[in-house]
C-alpha positions in Angstrom: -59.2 -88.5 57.7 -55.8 -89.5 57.3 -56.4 -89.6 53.4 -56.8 -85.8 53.1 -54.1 -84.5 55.5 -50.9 -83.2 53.0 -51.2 -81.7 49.9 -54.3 -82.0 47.5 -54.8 -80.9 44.0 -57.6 -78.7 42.9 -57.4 -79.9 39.1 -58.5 -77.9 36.0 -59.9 -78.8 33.1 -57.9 -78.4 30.3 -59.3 -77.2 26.6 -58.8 -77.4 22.7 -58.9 -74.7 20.7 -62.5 -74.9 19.7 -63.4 -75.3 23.3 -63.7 -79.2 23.4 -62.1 -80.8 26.8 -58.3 -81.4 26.1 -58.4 -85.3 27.3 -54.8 -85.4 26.2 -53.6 -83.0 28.2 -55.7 -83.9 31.4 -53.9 -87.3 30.8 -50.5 -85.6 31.2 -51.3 -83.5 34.2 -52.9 -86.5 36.1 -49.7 -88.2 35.6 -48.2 -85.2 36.7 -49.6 -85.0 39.8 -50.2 -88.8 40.8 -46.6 -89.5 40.4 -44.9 -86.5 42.2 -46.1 -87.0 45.9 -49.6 -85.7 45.8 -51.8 -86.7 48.6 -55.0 -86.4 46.9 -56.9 -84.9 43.9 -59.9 -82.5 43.9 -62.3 -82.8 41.1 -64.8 -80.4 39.5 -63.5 -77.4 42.4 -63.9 -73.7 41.2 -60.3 -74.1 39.2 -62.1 -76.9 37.4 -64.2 -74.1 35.6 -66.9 -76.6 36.4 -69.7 -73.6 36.7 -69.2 -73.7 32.9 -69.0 -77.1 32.1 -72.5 -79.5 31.4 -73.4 -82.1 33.4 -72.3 -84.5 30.3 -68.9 -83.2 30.5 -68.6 -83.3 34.4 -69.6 -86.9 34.6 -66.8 -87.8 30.9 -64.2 -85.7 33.4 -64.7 -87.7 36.4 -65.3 -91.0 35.0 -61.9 -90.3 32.8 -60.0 -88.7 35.8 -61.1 -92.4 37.5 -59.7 -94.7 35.2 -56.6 -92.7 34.8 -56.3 -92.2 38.9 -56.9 -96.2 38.8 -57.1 -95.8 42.8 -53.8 -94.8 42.9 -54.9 -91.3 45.0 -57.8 -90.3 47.2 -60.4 -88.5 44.6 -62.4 -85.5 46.1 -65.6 -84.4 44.2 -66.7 -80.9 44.0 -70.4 -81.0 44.6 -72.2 -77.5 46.0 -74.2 -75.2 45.0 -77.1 -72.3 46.1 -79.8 -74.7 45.5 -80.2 -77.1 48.8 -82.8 -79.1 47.1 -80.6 -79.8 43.5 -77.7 -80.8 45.8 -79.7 -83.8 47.7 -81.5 -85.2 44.4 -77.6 -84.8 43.0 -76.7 -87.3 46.1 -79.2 -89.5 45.7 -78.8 -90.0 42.0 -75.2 -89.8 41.2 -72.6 -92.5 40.6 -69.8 -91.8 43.4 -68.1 -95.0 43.0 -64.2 -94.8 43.0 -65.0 -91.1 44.7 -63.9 -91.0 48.5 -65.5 -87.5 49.8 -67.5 -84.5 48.7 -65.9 -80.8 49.0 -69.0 -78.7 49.5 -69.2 -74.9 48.9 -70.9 -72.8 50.8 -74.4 -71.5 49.3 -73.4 -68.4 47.0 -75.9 -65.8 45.5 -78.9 -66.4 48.0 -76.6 -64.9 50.9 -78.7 -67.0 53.6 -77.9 -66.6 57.3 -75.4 -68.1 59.7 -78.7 -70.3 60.3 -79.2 -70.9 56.8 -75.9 -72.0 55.8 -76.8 -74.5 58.7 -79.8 -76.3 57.5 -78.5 -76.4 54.3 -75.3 -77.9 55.4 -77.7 -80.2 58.1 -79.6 -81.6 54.5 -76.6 -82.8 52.5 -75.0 -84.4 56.0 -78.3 -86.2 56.1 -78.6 -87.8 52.3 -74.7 -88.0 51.7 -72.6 -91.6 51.1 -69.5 -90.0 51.9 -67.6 -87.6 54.1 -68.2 -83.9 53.1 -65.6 -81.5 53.9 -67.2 -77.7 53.4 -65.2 -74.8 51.7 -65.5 -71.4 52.9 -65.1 -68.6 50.0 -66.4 -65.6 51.0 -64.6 -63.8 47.7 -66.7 -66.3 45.6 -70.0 -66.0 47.4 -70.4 -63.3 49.3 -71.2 -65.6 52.5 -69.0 -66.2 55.3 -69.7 -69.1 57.4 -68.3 -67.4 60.8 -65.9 -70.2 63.3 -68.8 -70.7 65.6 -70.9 -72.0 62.7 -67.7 -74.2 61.3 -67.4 -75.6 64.9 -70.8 -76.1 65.5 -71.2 -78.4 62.1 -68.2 -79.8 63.0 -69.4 -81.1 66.4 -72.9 -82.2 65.0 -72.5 -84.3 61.9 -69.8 -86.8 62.4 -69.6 -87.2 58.3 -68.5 -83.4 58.4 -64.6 -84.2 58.7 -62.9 -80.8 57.4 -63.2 -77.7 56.1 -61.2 -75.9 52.8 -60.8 -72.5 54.4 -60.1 -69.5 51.8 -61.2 -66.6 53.5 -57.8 -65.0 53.7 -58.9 -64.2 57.7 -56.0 -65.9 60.1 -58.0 -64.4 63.0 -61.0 -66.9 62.0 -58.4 -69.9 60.6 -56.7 -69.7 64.5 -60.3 -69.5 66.3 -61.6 -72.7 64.0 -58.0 -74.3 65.2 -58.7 -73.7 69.0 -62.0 -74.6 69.1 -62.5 -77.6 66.7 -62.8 -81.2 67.8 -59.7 -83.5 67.1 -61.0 -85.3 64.3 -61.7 -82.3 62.3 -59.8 -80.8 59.7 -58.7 -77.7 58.7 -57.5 -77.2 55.2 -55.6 -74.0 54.1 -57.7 -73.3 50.3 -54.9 -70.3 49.8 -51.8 -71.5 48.6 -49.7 -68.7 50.0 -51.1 -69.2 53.3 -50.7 -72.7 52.8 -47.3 -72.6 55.3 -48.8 -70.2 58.5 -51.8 -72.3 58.8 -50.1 -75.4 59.2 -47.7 -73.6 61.4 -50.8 -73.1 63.6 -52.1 -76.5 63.5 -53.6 -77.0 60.1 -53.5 -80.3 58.2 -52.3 -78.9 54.4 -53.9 -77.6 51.9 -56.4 -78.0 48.6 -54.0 -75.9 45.9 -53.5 -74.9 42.7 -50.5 -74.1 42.0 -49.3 -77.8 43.3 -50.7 -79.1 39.7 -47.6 -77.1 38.6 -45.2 -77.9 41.0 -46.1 -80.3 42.5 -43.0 -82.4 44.0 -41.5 -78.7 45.1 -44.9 -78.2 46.4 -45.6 -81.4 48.5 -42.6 -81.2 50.1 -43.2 -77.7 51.7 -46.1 -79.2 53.3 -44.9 -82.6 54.1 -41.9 -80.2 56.1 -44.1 -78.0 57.4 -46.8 -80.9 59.1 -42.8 -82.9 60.6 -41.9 -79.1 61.9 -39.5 -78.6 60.0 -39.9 -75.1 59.4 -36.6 -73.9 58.3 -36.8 -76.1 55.4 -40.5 -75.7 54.5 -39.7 -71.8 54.5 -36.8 -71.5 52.3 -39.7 -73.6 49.6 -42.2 -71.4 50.7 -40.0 -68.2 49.7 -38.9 -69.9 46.9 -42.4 -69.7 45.1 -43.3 -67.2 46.7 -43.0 -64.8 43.3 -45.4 -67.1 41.8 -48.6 -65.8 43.4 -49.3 -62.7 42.7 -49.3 -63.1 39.3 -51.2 -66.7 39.8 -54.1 -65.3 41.2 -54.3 -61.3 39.2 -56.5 -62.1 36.7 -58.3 -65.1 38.5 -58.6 -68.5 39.2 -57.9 -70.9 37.0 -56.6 -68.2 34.6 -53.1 -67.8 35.8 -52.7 -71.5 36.4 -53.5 -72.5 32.9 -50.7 -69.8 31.9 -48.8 -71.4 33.5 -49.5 -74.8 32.7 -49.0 -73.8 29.4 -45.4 -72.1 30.0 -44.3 -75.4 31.3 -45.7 -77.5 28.2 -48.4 -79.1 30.7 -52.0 -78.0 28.8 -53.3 -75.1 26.8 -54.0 -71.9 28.7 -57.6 -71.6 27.3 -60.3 -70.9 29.6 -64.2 -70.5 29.0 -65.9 -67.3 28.8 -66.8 -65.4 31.1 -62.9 -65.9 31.8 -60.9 -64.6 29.5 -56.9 -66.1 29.2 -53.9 -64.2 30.7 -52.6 -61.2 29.4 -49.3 -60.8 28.1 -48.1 -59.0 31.2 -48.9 -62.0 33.1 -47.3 -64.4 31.1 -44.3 -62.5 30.7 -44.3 -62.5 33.8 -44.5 -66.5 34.3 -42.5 -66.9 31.9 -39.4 -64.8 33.4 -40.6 -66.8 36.9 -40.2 -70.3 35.2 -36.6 -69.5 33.5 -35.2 -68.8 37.0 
């Protein structure tokens, strides 16, 4: 558990200009990461764009993102879907070596039940090699897996060890906190709530902007899980700007922006996404200069 307390990195996939994966560029931002105090890295996660991406090009990014990572962090895999049945064959069949847990979204589309989102949940517990940690989206698929439900998973599959919790609802982070068992985790998948959740007993965070900043970023959250609160604010204010902007025209739009601003990757995403607007990255851009 101790691997995926701190600060991990919900990694995007960076493109060419004709569309082609930008293997250069995911180079320089692993390097980016790795070597500025991130905990762990997330592959194939919503920012990732991995809805569009084949299943070719999700097993060339992992594989890559291996060989570069050379064990040197913790690698998550993003591996969820609506379709209970695709997800087990996908655990049974696929090549997790050098991958140390699963992040698991909650089923989107279908909206199933609080019961539903159970059995599903019960099936890939049941066939997976590694520890799954779920992630609650609601804004992504229109589901919300209520506290009780988190709790209850939590206390009945021991290989359930966390959940990525972006619901935006401190109400349901702080009932999740109360009533979990200690080995479970609680993962703040909003990075401007990143700060109050830990403040309330959380254990970090799965962000995006951390692939950015990610020394500045790490440290807020390293200060925040010692108590050190005064510190972990003034970093917390200090980027504070940064996420409104970030998240205005989606996820991993305003990331790639700024990726690009700081000379990271290209800001090209796939359609249905469309790149920033020049608002946006005018407004980046002033961000970055100060």
């Amino acid at each position: 558990m101790n691997k995926f307390k701190g600060t991990g990195v919900a990694l995007i996939t960076p493109f060419n200009d004709d569309g082609s994966i930008d293997y250069i560029s995911l180079e320089k931002l692993l390097f980016n990461t790795i070597n500025n105090n991130i905990n762990y890295l997330v592959l194939m996660g919503t920012t990732a764009e991995s809805a569009t991406l084949s299943k070719d090009e999700v097993n060339n990014v992992v594989s890559f993102c291996k060989r570069i990572n050379n064990s040197k962090l913790p690698l998550v895999l993003g591996l969820g879907g609506n379709n209970t049945n695709q997800i087990v064959s996908d655990l049974k069949n696929f090549d997790f070596g050098g991958i140390d847990a699963i992040l698991s979204v909650s089923p989107y589309y279908n909206r199933p039940t609080q019961e539903g989102i159970y059995e599903h949940y019960k099936l890939i517990s049941e066939n997976s090699p590694l520890p799954i940690i779920l992630y609650n989206v609601p804004s992504r698929t229109s589901s919300h897996m209520s506290s009780d439900l988190i709790v209850r998973l939590a206390n009945d599959f021991s290989n359930i060890i966390g959940v990525k919790e972006a619901s935006g609802d401190m109400f349901h982070v702080m009932d999740i906190l109360k009533n979990r068992p200690d080995r479970f985790l609680v993962i703040s998948g909003d990075d401007a709530l990143t700060l109050p959740i830990i403040n309330l007993g959380g254990d970090g965070v799965i962000s995006v902007i951390a692939q950015a900043f990610p020394k500045k970023y790490s440290e807020m959250v390293n200060k925040g899980l010692s108590g050190e609160f005064k510190s972990a604010n003034r970093l917390h204010y200090n980027l504070w700007n940064f996420y409104k902007p970030l998240y205005a025209e989606g996820n991993p739009v305003g990331i790639k922006a700024l990726l690009e601003l700081l000379g990271i990757s290209k800001s090209i995403v796939r359609k249905p996404l469309l790149s920033a607007s020049k608002s946006i990255i005018n407004e980046l851009s002033v961000l970055v200069k100060q």
